[in-house]
C-alpha positions as CSV (number, residue, x, y, z in Angstrom):
1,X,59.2,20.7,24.8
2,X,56.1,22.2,26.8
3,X,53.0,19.8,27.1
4,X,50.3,20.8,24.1
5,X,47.6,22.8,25.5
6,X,43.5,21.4,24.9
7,X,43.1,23.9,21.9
8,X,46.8,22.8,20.4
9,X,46.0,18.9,21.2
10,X,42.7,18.9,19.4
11,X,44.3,21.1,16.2
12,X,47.0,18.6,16.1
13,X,44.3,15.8,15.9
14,X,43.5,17.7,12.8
15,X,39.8,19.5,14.3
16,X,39.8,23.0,12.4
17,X,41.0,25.9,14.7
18,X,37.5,27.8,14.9
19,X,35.3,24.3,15.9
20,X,38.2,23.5,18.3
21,X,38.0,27.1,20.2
22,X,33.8,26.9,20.3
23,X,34.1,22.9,21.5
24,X,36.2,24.2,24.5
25,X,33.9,27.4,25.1
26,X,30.8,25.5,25.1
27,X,32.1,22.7,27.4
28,X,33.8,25.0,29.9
29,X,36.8,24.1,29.4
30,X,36.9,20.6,31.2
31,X,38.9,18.8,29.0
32,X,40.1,17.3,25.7
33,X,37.5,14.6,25.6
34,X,34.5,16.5,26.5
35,X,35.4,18.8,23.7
36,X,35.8,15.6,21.3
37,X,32.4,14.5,22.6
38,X,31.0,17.6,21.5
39,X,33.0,18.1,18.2
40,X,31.6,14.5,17.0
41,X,27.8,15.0,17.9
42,X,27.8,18.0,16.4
43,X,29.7,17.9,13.3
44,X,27.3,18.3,10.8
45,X,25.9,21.1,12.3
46,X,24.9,23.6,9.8
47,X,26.1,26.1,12.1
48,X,29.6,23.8,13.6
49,X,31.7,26.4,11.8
50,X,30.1,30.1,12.8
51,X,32.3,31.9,15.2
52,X,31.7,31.7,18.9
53,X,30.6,35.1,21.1
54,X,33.4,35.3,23.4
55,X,33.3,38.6,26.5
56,X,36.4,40.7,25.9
57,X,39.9,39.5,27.2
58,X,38.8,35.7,27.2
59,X,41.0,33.4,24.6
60,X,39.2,30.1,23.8
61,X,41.0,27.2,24.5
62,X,44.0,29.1,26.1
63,X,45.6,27.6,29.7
64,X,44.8,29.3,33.2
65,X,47.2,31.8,34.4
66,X,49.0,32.0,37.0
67,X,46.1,34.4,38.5
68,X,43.6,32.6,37.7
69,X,44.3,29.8,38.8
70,X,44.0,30.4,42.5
71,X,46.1,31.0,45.2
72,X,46.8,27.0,45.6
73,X,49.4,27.0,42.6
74,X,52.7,27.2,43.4
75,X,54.4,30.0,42.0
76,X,56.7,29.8,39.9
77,X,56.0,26.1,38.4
78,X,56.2,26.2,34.5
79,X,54.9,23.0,32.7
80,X,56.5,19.9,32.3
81,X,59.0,19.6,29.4
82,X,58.2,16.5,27.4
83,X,60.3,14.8,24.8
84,X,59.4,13.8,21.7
85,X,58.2,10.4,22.1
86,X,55.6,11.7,24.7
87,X,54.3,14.0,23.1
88,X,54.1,11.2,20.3
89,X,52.4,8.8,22.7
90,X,50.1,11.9,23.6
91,X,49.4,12.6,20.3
92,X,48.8,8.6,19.5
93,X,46.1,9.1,22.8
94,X,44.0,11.5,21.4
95,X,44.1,9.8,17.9
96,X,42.8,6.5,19.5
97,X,40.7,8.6,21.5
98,X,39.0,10.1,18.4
99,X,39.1,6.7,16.7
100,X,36.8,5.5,19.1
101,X,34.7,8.0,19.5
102,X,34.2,7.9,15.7
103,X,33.1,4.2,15.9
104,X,30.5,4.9,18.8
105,X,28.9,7.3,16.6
106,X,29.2,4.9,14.0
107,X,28.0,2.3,16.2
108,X,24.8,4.4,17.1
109,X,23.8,5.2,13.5
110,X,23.7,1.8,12.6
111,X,21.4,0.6,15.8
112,X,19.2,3.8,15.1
113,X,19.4,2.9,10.7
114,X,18.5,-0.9,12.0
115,X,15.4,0.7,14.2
116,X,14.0,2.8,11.3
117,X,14.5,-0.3,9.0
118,X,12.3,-2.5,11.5
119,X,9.8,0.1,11.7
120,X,9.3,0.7,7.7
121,X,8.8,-2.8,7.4
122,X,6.8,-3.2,10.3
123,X,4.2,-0.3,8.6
124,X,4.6,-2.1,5.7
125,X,3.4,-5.2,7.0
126,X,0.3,-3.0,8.5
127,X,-0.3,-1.6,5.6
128,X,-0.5,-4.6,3.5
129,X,-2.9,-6.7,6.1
130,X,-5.4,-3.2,5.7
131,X,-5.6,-3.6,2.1
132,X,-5.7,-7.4,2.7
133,X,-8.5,-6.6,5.2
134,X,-9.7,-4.4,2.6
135,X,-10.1,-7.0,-0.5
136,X,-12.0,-9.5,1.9
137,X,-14.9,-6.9,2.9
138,X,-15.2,-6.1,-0.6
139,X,-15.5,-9.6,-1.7
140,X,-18.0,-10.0,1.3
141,X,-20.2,-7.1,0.2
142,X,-20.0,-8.1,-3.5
143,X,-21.0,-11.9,-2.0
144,X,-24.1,-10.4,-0.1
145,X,-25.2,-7.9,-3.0
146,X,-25.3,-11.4,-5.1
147,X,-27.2,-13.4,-2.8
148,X,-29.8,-10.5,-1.8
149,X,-30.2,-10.2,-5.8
150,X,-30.4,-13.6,-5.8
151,X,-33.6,-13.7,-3.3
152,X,-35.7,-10.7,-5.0
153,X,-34.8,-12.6,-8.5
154,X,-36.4,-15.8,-6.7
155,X,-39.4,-14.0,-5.2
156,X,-40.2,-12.3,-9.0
157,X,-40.3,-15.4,-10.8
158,X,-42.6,-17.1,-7.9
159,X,-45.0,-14.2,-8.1
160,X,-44.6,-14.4,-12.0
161,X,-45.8,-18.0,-11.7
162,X,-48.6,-17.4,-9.4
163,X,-50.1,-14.8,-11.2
164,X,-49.6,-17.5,-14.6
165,X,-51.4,-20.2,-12.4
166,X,-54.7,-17.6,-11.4
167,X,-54.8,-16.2,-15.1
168,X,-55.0,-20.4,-16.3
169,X,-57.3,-21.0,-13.7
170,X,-59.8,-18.1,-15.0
171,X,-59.7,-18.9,-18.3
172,X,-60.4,-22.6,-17.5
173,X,-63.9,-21.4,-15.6
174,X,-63.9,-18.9,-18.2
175,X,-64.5,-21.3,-20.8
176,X,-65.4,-24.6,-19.3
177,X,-69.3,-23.0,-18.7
178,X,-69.7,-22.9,-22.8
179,X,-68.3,-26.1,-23.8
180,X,-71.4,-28.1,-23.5
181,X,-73.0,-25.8,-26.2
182,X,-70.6,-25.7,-29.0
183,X,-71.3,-27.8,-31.5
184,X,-68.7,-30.8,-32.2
185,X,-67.3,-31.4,-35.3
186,X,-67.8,-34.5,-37.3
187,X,-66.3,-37.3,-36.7
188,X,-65.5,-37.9,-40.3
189,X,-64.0,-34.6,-40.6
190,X,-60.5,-34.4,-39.3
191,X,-59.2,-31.0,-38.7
192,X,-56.8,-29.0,-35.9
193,X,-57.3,-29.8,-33.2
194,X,-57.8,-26.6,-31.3
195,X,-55.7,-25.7,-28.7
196,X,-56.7,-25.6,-25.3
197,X,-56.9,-22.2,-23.5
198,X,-55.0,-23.2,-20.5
199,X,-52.3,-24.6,-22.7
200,X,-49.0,-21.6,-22.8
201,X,-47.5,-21.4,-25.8
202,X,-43.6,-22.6,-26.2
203,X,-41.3,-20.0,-24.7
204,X,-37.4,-20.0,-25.3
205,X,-35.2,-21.6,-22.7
206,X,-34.1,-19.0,-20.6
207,X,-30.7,-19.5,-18.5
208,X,-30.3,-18.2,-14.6
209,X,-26.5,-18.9,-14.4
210,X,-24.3,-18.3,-17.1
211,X,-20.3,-18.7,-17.3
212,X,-17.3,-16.8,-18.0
213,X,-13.9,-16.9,-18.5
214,X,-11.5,-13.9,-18.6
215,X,-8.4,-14.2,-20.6
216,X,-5.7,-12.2,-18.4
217,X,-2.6,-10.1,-20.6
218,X,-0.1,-12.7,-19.1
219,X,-1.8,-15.6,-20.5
220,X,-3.9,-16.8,-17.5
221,X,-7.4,-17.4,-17.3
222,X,-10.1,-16.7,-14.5
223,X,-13.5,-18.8,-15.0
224,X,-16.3,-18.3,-12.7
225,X,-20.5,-18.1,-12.6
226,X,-22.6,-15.4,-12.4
227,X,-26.0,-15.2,-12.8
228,X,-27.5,-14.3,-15.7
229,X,-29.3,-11.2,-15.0
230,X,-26.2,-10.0,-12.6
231,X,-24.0,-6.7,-14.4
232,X,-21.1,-7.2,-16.1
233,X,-19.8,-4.6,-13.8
234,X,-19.5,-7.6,-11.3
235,X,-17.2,-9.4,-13.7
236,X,-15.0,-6.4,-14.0
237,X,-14.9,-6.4,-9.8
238,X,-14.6,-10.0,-10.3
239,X,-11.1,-9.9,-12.1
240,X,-9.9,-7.0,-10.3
241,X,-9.8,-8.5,-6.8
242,X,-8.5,-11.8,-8.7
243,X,-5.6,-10.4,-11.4
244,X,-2.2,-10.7,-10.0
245,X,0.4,-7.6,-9.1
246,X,0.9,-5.7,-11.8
247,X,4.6,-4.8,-12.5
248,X,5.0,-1.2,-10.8
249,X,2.6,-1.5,-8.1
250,X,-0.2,0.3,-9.9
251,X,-3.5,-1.1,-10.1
252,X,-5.3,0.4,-14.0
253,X,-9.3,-0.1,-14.5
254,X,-10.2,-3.5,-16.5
255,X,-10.9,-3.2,-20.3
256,X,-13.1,-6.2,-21.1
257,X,-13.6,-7.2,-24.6
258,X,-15.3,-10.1,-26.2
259,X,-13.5,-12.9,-28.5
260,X,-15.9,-13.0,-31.1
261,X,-17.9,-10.9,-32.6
262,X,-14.5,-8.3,-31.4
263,X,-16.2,-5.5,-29.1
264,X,-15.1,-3.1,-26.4
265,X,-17.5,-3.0,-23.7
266,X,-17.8,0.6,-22.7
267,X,-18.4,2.1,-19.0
268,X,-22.7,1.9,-20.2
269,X,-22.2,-1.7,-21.0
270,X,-21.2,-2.6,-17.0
271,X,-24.7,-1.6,-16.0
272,X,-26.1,-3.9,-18.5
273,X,-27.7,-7.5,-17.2
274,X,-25.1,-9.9,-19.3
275,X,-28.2,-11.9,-20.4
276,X,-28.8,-8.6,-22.2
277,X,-25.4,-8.5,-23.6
278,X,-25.8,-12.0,-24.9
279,X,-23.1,-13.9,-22.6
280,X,-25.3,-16.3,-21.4
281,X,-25.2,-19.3,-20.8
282,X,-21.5,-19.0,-21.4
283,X,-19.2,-16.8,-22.8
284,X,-15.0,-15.9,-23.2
285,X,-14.0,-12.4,-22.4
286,X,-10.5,-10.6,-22.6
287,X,-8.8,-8.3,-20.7
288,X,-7.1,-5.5,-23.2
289,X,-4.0,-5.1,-22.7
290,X,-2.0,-1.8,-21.2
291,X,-0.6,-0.1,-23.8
292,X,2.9,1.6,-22.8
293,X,3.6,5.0,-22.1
């Protein structure tokens, strides 16, 4: 029995007849395994399976002949005959041959799945320090707009109080000059005592700092002060940067409501001072809960 030839090796390793000829065509012929290297990088080509351009008179895969081979070969000299338990142990060859070129490529998909695993989780890892990164500057900003409030609050009531302090000191020279020539009531006489002009009448206490506790969905609670005359839009930022992960990944705008009297505070309400909303000195608030889709 004649030795298989490289197109008859590779279709008895089981490699379809057209991928065989255009393995051997595109690697020039040099041999079994260089068309097995190129059969396996190439095998889910879209195109693996299109037929070859071959010039006229040239058979893929085919032996030399006796021509072609050059005036070196001996004339005359046919192929070994082999038995069949070499061309067995050939046949075994090529099968280990393609066994092990199967795990290579097996081999290099799993270093190159391995790379694109580190590399997800490595942009993951970026992505969650920006939004970390993120939080903080909003936090700082929020922090800053507080304390700058804080400081022009601070400056109104001292100019509030020095312009209360001038206004008692010119109705004290106002009306100290005519004292002396009002006439004084009896002795005998009781009456009201009047009041003096410098005296301000009773004002209700007002609060700076007032505080509030949001009730979360899963039962949790978030407490924290804000001053009085601060939005309740900075409660809303408050609890967003502060609420846990919500299932799904998806972050929805607060709903705040209040225990009691039960009310919705609308998008208006977050512009409104929460003195003005009557939260102060201390209130309970509610976060409404998603309702499913």
């Amino acid at each position: 029995m004649a030795e298989l030839t490289a197109l008859e090796s590779l279709i008895e390793m089981g490699f379809p007849r057209g991928r065989a000829e255009k393995a051997l065509a595109l690697t020039g012929n040099q041999g079994i395994e260089a068309a097995m290297d190129w059969l396996m990088e190439h095998e889910d080509d879209p195109d693996v399976d299109e037929p070859l351009d071959t010039p006229i008179g040239h058979i893929l895969g085919r032996e030399p002949t006796f021509s072609e081979q050059g005036p070196g070969s001996a004339a005359g000299e046919g192929k070994p005959i082999l038995s069949e338990e070499k061309r067995q142990e050939q046949t075994k060859r090529m099968l280990e041959l393609v066994a092990q070129k199967q795990r290579e490529r097996e081999e290099r998909e799993a270093r190159e799945a391995l790379e694109r695993e580190r590399q997800r989780r490595k942009q993951g890892q970026e992505l969650s320090a920006a939004r970390q990164r993120l939080q903080e500057d909003e936090m700082r900003r929020a922090a800053e707009e507080r304390r700058r409030e804080k400081a022009e609050e601070l400056a109104a009531r001292q100019r509030v109080r020095e312009k209360i302090e001038r206004d008692k000191a010119e109705r004290a020279k106002k009306y100290g000059g005519s004292v002396g020539s009002q006439p004084s009531p009896p002795a005998s006489e009781p009456g009201p005592v009047p009041s003096s002009p410098s005296q301000e009448p009773p004002t209700k206490r007002e609060y700076d700092q007032c505080r509030i506790q949001v009730r979360l969905p899963d039962g949790t609670s978030l407490t924290q002060t804000f001053r009085a005359r601060e939005q309740l839009a900075a409660v809303r930022l408050y609890v967003e940067l502060h609420r846990g992960e919500e299932p799904g990944g998806g972050q929805d705008p607060v709903q705040l409501l209040s225990g009691f009297p039960r009310r919705a505070f609308s998008e208006a309400d977050m512009e409104r001072p929460l003195q003005e909303l009557g939260l102060v000195p201390s209130a309970v608030l509610i976060v409404a809960k998603k309702c499913p889709s």
